[in-house]
N, C-alpha and C positions, 0 to 999 in steps of 0.2 A: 217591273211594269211601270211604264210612266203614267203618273197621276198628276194630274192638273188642276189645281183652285183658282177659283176669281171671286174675291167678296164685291158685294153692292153696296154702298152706306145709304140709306133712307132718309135723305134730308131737304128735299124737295119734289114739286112736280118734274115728270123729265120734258127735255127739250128737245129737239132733233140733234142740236148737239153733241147729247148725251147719246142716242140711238145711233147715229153713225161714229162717233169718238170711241163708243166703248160696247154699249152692248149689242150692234151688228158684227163687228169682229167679233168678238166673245163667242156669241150663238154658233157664227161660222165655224171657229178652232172647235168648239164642243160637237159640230158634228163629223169632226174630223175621228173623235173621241168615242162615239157611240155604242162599240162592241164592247159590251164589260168583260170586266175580268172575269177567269175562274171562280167560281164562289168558294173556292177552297181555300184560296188566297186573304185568308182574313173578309171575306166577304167585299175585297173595296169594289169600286167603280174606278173609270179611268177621266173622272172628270167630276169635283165639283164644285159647286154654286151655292154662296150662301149669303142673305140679305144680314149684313153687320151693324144691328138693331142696337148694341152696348158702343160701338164703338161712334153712333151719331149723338150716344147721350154729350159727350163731349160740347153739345153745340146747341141740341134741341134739348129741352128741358121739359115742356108740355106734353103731359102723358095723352091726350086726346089726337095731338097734332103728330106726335110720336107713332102712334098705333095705325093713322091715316095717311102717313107715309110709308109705313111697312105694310100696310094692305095696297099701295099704289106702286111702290115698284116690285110688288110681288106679280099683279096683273099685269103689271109692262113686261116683264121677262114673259112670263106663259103666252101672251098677248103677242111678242116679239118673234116667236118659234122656239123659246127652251122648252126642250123636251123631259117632263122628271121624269119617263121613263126609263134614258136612255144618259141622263145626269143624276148627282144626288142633291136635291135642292132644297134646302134648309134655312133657319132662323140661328143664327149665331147662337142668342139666348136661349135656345131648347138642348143644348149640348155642355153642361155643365164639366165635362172632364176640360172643357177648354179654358174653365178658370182656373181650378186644380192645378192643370198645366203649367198657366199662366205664373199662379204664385210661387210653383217650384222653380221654374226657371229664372224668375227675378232673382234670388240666391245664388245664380249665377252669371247675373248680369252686372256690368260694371253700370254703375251710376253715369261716367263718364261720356260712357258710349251711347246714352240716352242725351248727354245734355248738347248730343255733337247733330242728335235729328232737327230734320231741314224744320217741321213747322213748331217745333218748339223754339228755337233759334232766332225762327223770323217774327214771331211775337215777343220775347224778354231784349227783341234790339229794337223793333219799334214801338214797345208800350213804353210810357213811361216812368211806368211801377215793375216792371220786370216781372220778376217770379210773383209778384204778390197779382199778376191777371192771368194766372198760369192754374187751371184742376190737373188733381193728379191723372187724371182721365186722359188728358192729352199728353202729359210728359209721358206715360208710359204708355200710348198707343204704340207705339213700336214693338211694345214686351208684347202685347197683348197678342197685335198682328203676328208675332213672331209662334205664339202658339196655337192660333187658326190656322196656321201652315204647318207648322211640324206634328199635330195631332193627327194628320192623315197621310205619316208619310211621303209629302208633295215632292215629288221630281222639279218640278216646274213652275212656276210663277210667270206668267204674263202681265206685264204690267206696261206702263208709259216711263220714260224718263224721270219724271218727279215721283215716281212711287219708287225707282231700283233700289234706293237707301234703307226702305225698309224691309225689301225680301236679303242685303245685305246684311241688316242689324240679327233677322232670324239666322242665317248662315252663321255671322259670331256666335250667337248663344245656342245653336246645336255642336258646334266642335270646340265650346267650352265646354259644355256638357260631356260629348264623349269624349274630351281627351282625360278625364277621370273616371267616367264610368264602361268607358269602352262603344263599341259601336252601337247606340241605343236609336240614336233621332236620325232620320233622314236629311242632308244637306241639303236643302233646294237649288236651283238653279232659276238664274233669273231672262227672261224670256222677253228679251224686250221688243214693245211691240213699235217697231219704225215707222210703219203704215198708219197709224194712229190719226185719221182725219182730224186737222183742227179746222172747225168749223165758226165764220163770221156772223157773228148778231146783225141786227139790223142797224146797228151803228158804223157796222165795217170793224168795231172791234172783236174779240174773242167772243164767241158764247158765254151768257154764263148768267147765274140767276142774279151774283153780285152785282152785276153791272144791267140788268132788267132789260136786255136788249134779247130776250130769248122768244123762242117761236116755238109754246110748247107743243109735244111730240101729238099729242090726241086733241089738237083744236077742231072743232067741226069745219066745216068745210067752208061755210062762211066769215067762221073767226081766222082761219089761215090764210084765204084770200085777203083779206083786211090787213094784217100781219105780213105780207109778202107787199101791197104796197110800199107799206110803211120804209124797204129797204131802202137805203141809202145809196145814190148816184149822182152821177155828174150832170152837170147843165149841157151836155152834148145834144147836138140838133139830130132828128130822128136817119137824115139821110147822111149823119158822120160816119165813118169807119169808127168801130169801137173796137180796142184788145179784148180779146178774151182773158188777159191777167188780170180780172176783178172777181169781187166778192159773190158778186150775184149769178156770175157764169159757174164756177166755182160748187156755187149750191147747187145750180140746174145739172149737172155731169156727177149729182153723187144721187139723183134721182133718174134721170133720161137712160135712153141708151144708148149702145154706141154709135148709130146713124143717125140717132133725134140730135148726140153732141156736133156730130162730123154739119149735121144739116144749120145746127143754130151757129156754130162756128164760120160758116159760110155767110149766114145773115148777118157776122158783127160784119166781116170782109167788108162786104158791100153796105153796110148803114141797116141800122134797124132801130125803132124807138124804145126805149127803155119801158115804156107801158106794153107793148108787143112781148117784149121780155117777159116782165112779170107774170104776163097774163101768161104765156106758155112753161115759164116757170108754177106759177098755181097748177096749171094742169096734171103736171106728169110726176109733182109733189104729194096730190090730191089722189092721184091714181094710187102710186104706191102706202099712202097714210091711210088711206078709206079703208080695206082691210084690217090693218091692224088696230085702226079706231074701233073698228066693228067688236072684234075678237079681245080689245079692253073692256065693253061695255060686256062683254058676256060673262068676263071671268069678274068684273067690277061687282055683277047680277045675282053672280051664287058668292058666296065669301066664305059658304061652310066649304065647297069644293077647294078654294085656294087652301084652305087650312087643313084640309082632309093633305092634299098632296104635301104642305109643307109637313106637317109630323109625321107622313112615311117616310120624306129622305131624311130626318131627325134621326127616326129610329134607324137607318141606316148608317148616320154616319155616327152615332153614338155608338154600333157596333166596332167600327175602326178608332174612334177615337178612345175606347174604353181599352181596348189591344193596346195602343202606344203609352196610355198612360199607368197601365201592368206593368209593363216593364221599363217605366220611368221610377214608379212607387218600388218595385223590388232590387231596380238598381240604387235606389240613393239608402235603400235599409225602410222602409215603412212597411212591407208586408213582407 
Protein backbone atom coordinates (compact mmCIF):
# COMPACT_ATOMS: atom_id res chain seq x y z
CA UNK A 1 0.00 0.00 0.00
CA UNK A 2 1.50 3.41 -0.70
CA UNK A 3 1.59 5.61 2.38
CA UNK A 4 2.59 9.19 2.24
CA UNK A 5 4.07 11.64 4.95
CA UNK A 6 4.47 15.55 4.73
CA UNK A 7 5.70 17.08 8.17
CA UNK A 8 4.91 20.95 8.77
CA UNK A 9 7.68 22.78 11.02
CA UNK A 10 6.06 25.54 13.21
CA UNK A 11 8.10 28.34 12.91
CA UNK A 12 6.15 31.19 11.97
CA UNK A 13 2.96 32.90 10.70
CA UNK A 14 2.10 31.52 7.11
CA UNK A 15 2.13 33.53 4.08
CA UNK A 16 0.48 32.95 0.74
CA UNK A 17 3.77 31.66 -0.08
CA UNK A 18 3.80 29.10 2.05
CA UNK A 19 -0.19 28.14 0.98
CA UNK A 20 0.39 27.98 -2.56
CA UNK A 21 4.49 26.59 -2.24
CA UNK A 22 3.45 23.71 -0.06
CA UNK A 23 0.29 23.27 1.72
CA UNK A 24 -2.13 23.68 -1.49
CA UNK A 25 -0.38 20.89 -3.27
CA UNK A 26 0.04 18.88 -0.10
CA UNK A 27 -3.90 19.10 0.70
CA UNK A 28 -4.42 18.33 -3.19
CA UNK A 29 -1.96 14.89 -3.18
CA UNK A 30 -3.79 14.03 0.13
CA UNK A 31 -7.11 13.94 -1.31
CA UNK A 32 -5.84 11.89 -3.94
CA UNK A 33 -5.09 9.71 -0.73
CA UNK A 34 -8.44 9.68 1.01
CA UNK A 35 -9.64 5.90 0.81
CA UNK A 36 -7.78 4.27 3.91
CA UNK A 37 -6.43 1.20 4.05
CA UNK A 38 -7.84 -2.03 5.34
CA UNK A 39 -7.64 -1.77 9.11
CA UNK A 40 -6.25 -5.11 9.15
CA UNK A 41 -3.30 -3.85 7.77
CA UNK A 42 -1.57 -2.57 10.98
CA UNK A 43 -4.41 -0.17 11.09
CA UNK A 44 -2.40 2.54 8.70
CA UNK A 45 -3.83 5.22 6.69
CA UNK A 46 -2.61 6.03 3.19
CA UNK A 47 -1.52 9.53 4.06
CA UNK A 48 0.08 11.32 6.83
CA UNK A 49 0.45 14.82 8.25
CA UNK A 50 2.39 15.85 11.11
CA UNK A 51 3.21 19.44 12.63
CA UNK A 52 7.34 18.80 13.42
CA UNK A 53 7.16 20.73 16.91
CA UNK A 54 10.90 19.10 18.09
CA UNK A 55 12.25 19.60 15.01
CA UNK A 56 11.60 23.73 15.10
CA UNK A 57 13.17 23.55 18.57
CA UNK A 58 16.33 23.86 16.50
CA UNK A 59 15.53 27.68 15.98
CA UNK A 60 12.64 28.61 18.29
CA UNK A 61 13.48 28.44 21.76
CA UNK A 62 10.39 30.34 23.45
CA UNK A 63 8.10 28.01 24.95
CA UNK A 64 5.12 30.54 24.59
CA UNK A 65 6.10 31.53 20.97
CA UNK A 66 6.63 27.65 20.33
CA UNK A 67 3.22 26.49 21.54
CA UNK A 68 1.54 29.59 19.34
CA UNK A 69 2.92 28.56 16.43
CA UNK A 70 1.85 25.04 16.69
CA UNK A 71 -1.65 26.13 17.63
CA UNK A 72 -1.41 28.39 14.21
CA UNK A 73 -0.42 26.09 11.67
CA UNK A 74 -2.46 23.60 13.13
CA UNK A 75 -5.61 25.86 12.24
CA UNK A 76 -3.99 26.71 8.74
CA UNK A 77 -4.08 23.05 7.64
CA UNK A 78 -7.75 22.37 9.04
CA UNK A 79 -8.38 25.97 7.92
CA UNK A 80 -6.80 25.12 4.38
CA UNK A 81 -9.21 21.63 3.64
CA UNK A 82 -6.90 18.88 5.58
CA UNK A 83 -9.26 16.45 6.34
CA UNK A 84 -8.23 14.24 9.86
CA UNK A 85 -10.82 12.20 8.85
CA UNK A 86 -9.58 11.12 5.96
CA UNK A 87 -5.47 11.75 6.91
CA UNK A 88 -3.72 11.06 10.23
CA UNK A 89 -2.79 14.38 11.54
CA UNK A 90 -0.58 14.56 14.38
CA UNK A 91 2.00 16.47 16.71
CA UNK A 92 5.57 14.94 16.03
CA UNK A 93 5.98 15.17 19.95
CA UNK A 94 2.87 12.96 21.05
CA UNK A 95 4.69 9.90 19.36
CA UNK A 96 7.37 8.94 21.41
CA UNK A 97 8.34 5.62 19.47
CA UNK A 98 9.83 8.26 17.06
CA UNK A 99 12.55 9.10 19.42
CA UNK A 100 13.31 5.47 20.40
CA UNK A 101 13.42 5.08 16.71
CA UNK A 102 15.49 7.89 16.25
CA UNK A 103 18.38 6.76 18.90
CA UNK A 104 18.41 3.18 17.51
CA UNK A 105 19.13 4.19 14.15
CA UNK A 106 21.86 6.85 15.08
CA UNK A 107 23.99 3.49 15.82
CA UNK A 108 23.62 3.16 12.50
CA UNK A 109 24.31 5.96 11.14
CA UNK A 110 27.62 7.05 9.79
CA UNK A 111 28.66 10.56 11.48
CA UNK A 112 29.92 11.25 7.96
CA UNK A 113 26.82 11.09 6.19
CA UNK A 114 25.33 13.81 8.57
CA UNK A 115 28.19 16.09 8.26
CA UNK A 116 27.76 15.85 4.22
CA UNK A 117 23.72 17.46 5.08
CA UNK A 118 23.10 20.72 3.01
CA UNK A 119 21.95 22.97 6.25
CA UNK A 120 24.53 21.82 8.45
CA UNK A 121 27.23 22.41 5.83
CA UNK A 122 25.84 25.93 4.89
CA UNK A 123 26.19 27.11 8.47
CA UNK A 124 29.98 25.65 9.76
CA UNK A 125 31.23 27.44 6.08
CA UNK A 126 29.54 30.68 6.71
CA UNK A 127 29.91 31.05 10.47
CA UNK A 128 32.89 31.71 11.67
CA UNK A 129 33.14 29.56 14.73
CA UNK A 130 32.02 26.54 12.76
CA UNK A 131 30.91 23.72 14.73
CA UNK A 132 30.97 25.72 17.94
CA UNK A 133 27.34 27.68 16.32
CA UNK A 134 26.10 24.25 15.46
CA UNK A 135 23.12 22.34 18.42
CA UNK A 136 23.13 18.86 18.17
CA UNK A 137 19.40 19.52 17.24
CA UNK A 138 20.26 20.58 13.74
CA UNK A 139 23.24 18.29 12.94
CA UNK A 140 21.08 15.40 13.43
CA UNK A 141 17.87 16.78 11.90
CA UNK A 142 18.49 14.45 9.23
CA UNK A 143 18.63 11.25 11.73
CA UNK A 144 15.58 12.59 13.25
CA UNK A 145 13.65 13.13 9.96
CA UNK A 146 14.98 9.90 8.88
CA UNK A 147 12.73 8.35 11.59
CA UNK A 148 9.36 10.38 11.19
CA UNK A 149 9.53 8.54 7.83
CA UNK A 150 10.45 5.12 8.45
CA UNK A 151 8.19 4.78 11.60
CA UNK A 152 5.17 4.52 9.36
CA UNK A 153 6.41 2.59 6.72
CA UNK A 154 6.26 5.63 4.03
CA UNK A 155 6.41 4.56 0.45
CA UNK A 156 6.74 8.15 -0.59
CA UNK A 157 7.93 11.36 0.42
CA UNK A 158 7.01 14.58 -1.45
CA UNK A 159 9.19 17.03 -1.09
CA UNK A 160 10.85 20.20 -2.92
CA UNK A 161 14.27 20.01 -4.34
CA UNK A 162 16.15 21.34 -1.07
CA UNK A 163 14.43 18.85 1.12
CA UNK A 164 15.51 15.32 -1.55
CA UNK A 165 18.89 14.92 0.73
CA UNK A 166 17.13 14.30 3.56
CA UNK A 167 14.45 11.59 2.45
CA UNK A 168 17.95 10.35 0.91
CA UNK A 169 19.84 10.42 4.15
CA UNK A 170 16.53 8.20 5.52
CA UNK A 171 16.96 5.63 2.51
CA UNK A 172 20.91 5.23 3.70
CA UNK A 173 19.88 4.39 7.20
CA UNK A 174 16.98 1.97 6.51
CA UNK A 175 19.23 -0.32 4.01
CA UNK A 176 21.97 -0.09 6.61
CA UNK A 177 19.80 -1.21 8.85
CA UNK A 178 18.31 -3.95 6.88
CA UNK A 179 21.29 -5.13 5.15
CA UNK A 180 22.00 -6.59 8.96
CA UNK A 181 18.88 -7.10 10.25
CA UNK A 182 17.08 -8.14 7.11
CA UNK A 183 14.09 -6.64 5.63
CA UNK A 184 12.72 -4.68 8.74
CA UNK A 185 12.25 -0.69 7.60
CA UNK A 186 10.47 0.42 4.53
CA UNK A 187 12.75 2.37 1.83
CA UNK A 188 11.11 5.52 0.99
CA UNK A 189 10.92 6.99 -2.18
CA UNK A 190 11.39 10.40 -3.02
CA UNK A 191 8.52 12.23 -4.71
CA UNK A 192 9.68 15.35 -6.03
CA UNK A 193 7.43 17.89 -6.27
CA UNK A 194 8.34 19.95 -9.76
CA UNK A 195 5.28 22.04 -9.72
CA UNK A 196 6.21 23.54 -6.56
CA UNK A 197 4.94 27.37 -7.02
CA UNK A 198 7.86 29.68 -6.04
CA UNK A 199 6.11 32.70 -5.13
CA UNK A 200 7.44 36.61 -5.30
CA UNK A 201 7.29 38.98 -1.96
CA UNK A 202 6.60 42.20 -2.63
CA UNK A 203 10.08 43.11 -3.22
CA UNK A 204 10.05 40.78 -6.43
CA UNK A 205 12.14 38.68 -4.40
CA UNK A 206 11.37 35.02 -3.10
CA UNK A 207 8.75 34.91 -0.33
CA UNK A 208 9.95 34.50 2.73
CA UNK A 209 9.66 35.69 6.37
CA UNK A 210 13.67 36.09 6.38
CA UNK A 211 13.60 38.74 4.02
CA UNK A 212 9.91 40.47 5.60
CA UNK A 213 8.57 41.03 2.08
CA UNK A 214 5.58 38.35 2.87
CA UNK A 215 1.81 38.81 2.45
CA UNK A 216 0.70 36.83 5.24
CA UNK A 217 -1.90 34.00 4.36
CA UNK A 218 -4.93 35.34 6.88
CA UNK A 219 -4.51 39.24 6.54
CA UNK A 220 -8.02 40.86 6.72
CA UNK A 221 -9.20 42.22 3.96
CA UNK A 222 -7.99 45.50 4.50
CA UNK A 223 -4.44 44.67 5.79
CA UNK A 224 -4.16 42.60 2.18
CA UNK A 225 -5.34 45.46 0.17
CA UNK A 226 -2.63 47.68 1.76
CA UNK A 227 -0.10 44.71 1.23
CA UNK A 228 -0.82 44.23 -2.41
CA UNK A 229 -0.10 47.90 -3.10
CA UNK A 230 2.85 47.78 -1.60
CA UNK A 231 4.11 45.25 -4.70
CA UNK A 232 6.77 46.23 -6.59
CA UNK A 233 6.65 47.68 -10.45
CA UNK A 234 7.88 49.51 -13.02
CA UNK A 235 7.44 53.20 -13.83
CA UNK A 236 5.53 52.05 -17.00
CA UNK A 237 2.74 54.64 -18.19
CA UNK A 238 -0.84 53.20 -17.79
CA UNK A 239 -1.48 53.03 -21.61
CA UNK A 240 2.19 50.94 -22.22
CA UNK A 241 1.85 47.42 -23.32
CA UNK A 242 3.07 45.45 -20.18
CA UNK A 243 4.50 41.40 -20.46
CA UNK A 244 2.90 39.37 -18.50
CA UNK A 245 6.53 37.75 -17.46
CA UNK A 246 6.27 39.80 -14.00
CA UNK A 247 5.84 39.15 -10.60
CA UNK A 248 2.57 40.65 -9.98
CA UNK A 249 0.75 38.76 -13.07
CA UNK A 250 2.23 35.80 -11.75
CA UNK A 251 0.49 36.16 -8.32
CA UNK A 252 -2.96 37.13 -9.99
CA UNK A 253 -2.92 33.45 -12.28
CA UNK A 254 -2.33 31.39 -8.97
CA UNK A 255 -5.59 33.10 -7.67
CA UNK A 256 -8.03 34.09 -11.05
CA UNK A 257 -9.21 31.80 -13.38
CA UNK A 258 -8.67 30.65 -16.40
CA UNK A 259 -10.77 33.50 -18.40
CA UNK A 260 -10.20 36.24 -15.65
CA UNK A 261 -6.06 35.29 -16.77
CA UNK A 262 -6.85 34.96 -20.58
CA UNK A 263 -9.02 38.53 -19.93
CA UNK A 264 -6.13 40.41 -17.76
CA UNK A 265 -3.62 38.95 -20.17
CA UNK A 266 -5.42 41.00 -22.98
CA UNK A 267 -5.43 44.14 -20.81
CA UNK A 268 -1.24 44.04 -20.44
CA UNK A 269 -1.62 43.63 -24.58
CA UNK A 270 -3.20 46.69 -24.90
CA UNK A 271 -1.86 48.94 -21.81
CA UNK A 272 -3.34 48.77 -18.36
CA UNK A 273 -2.16 50.81 -15.10
CA UNK A 274 -0.48 49.04 -12.59
CA UNK A 275 -3.10 50.48 -9.94
CA UNK A 276 -6.04 48.69 -12.12
CA UNK A 277 -3.77 45.67 -11.55
CA UNK A 278 -3.56 45.71 -8.07
CA UNK A 279 -6.92 46.58 -7.59
CA UNK A 280 -8.16 43.33 -9.56
CA UNK A 281 -5.46 41.54 -8.13
CA UNK A 282 -6.98 42.48 -4.41
CA UNK A 283 -10.15 41.13 -5.63
CA UNK A 284 -9.89 37.72 -6.73
CA UNK A 285 -7.13 37.23 -3.94
CA UNK A 286 -9.68 38.41 -1.49
CA UNK A 287 -12.22 36.15 -2.96
CA UNK A 288 -10.43 33.05 -2.65
CA UNK A 289 -8.59 34.32 1.17
CA UNK A 290 -12.16 35.36 2.76
CA UNK A 291 -13.13 31.71 3.30
CA UNK A 292 -10.29 30.35 4.43
CA UNK A 293 -9.67 33.43 6.79
CA UNK A 294 -13.06 32.72 8.01
CA UNK A 295 -12.68 28.81 8.56
CA UNK A 296 -8.99 29.98 10.68
CA UNK A 297 -10.90 32.23 13.05
CA UNK A 298 -13.18 29.27 13.79
CA UNK A 299 -10.71 26.65 14.36
CA UNK A 300 -8.44 29.69 16.07
CA UNK A 301 -12.13 29.99 18.31
CA UNK A 302 -12.25 26.27 19.83
CA UNK A 303 -8.34 25.22 20.42
CA UNK A 304 -9.91 22.23 22.63
CA UNK A 305 -11.40 21.08 19.10
CA UNK A 306 -7.96 21.38 17.36
CA UNK A 307 -6.36 19.38 20.10
CA UNK A 308 -9.36 16.97 20.52
CA UNK A 309 -8.39 16.02 16.55
CA UNK A 310 -4.61 16.34 16.98
CA UNK A 311 -4.51 13.30 19.83
CA UNK A 312 -6.88 11.14 17.80
CA UNK A 313 -4.46 11.03 14.71
CA UNK A 314 -1.59 10.59 17.67
CA UNK A 315 -3.24 7.73 18.89
CA UNK A 316 -3.41 6.45 15.42
CA UNK A 317 -0.32 6.81 14.30
CA UNK A 318 1.32 5.57 17.56
CA UNK A 319 -0.68 2.45 16.60
CA UNK A 320 1.78 2.07 13.24
CA UNK A 321 4.56 3.61 14.84
CA UNK A 322 4.57 1.10 17.79
CA UNK A 323 4.36 -1.97 14.96
CA UNK A 324 7.74 -0.70 13.21
CA UNK A 325 9.36 -0.01 16.29
CA UNK A 326 8.43 -4.21 17.64
CA UNK A 327 10.10 -5.21 15.21
CA UNK A 328 13.18 -2.78 15.19
CA UNK A 329 13.41 -3.66 19.26
CA UNK A 330 13.37 -7.60 18.39
CA UNK A 331 15.44 -7.26 15.54
CA UNK A 332 18.51 -5.63 17.08
CA UNK A 333 17.99 -8.30 20.28
CA UNK A 334 15.97 -5.82 23.05
CA UNK A 335 12.80 -7.78 23.41
Amino acid sequence: MKIILTGIKPTGVPHIGNYFGAIKPAIDSAKLHQVRADKSVNGACSAYFFIADYHALTTVKNAQELKEYIRQIACTWLACGLSPTSVVFYKQSAIPEIFELATILSNYTPKGLLNRAHAYKDITQNKAKGDEEVNMGLFNYPLLMAADILAFGTTDVPVGKDQKQHVEIAQGIARAFNAIHGEILTVPNVQIKSDVATISGLDGRKMSKSYGNQIPLFASSKELESYIKKIKTDSSLPTDPKSTDCDIFAMYKLFASKEEVKEMATKFAKGIGWGEVKKELFRVADREITPLRDMYKYFQDRPENVEEILNRGAEEARQMARTTLQMVRSAIGVI
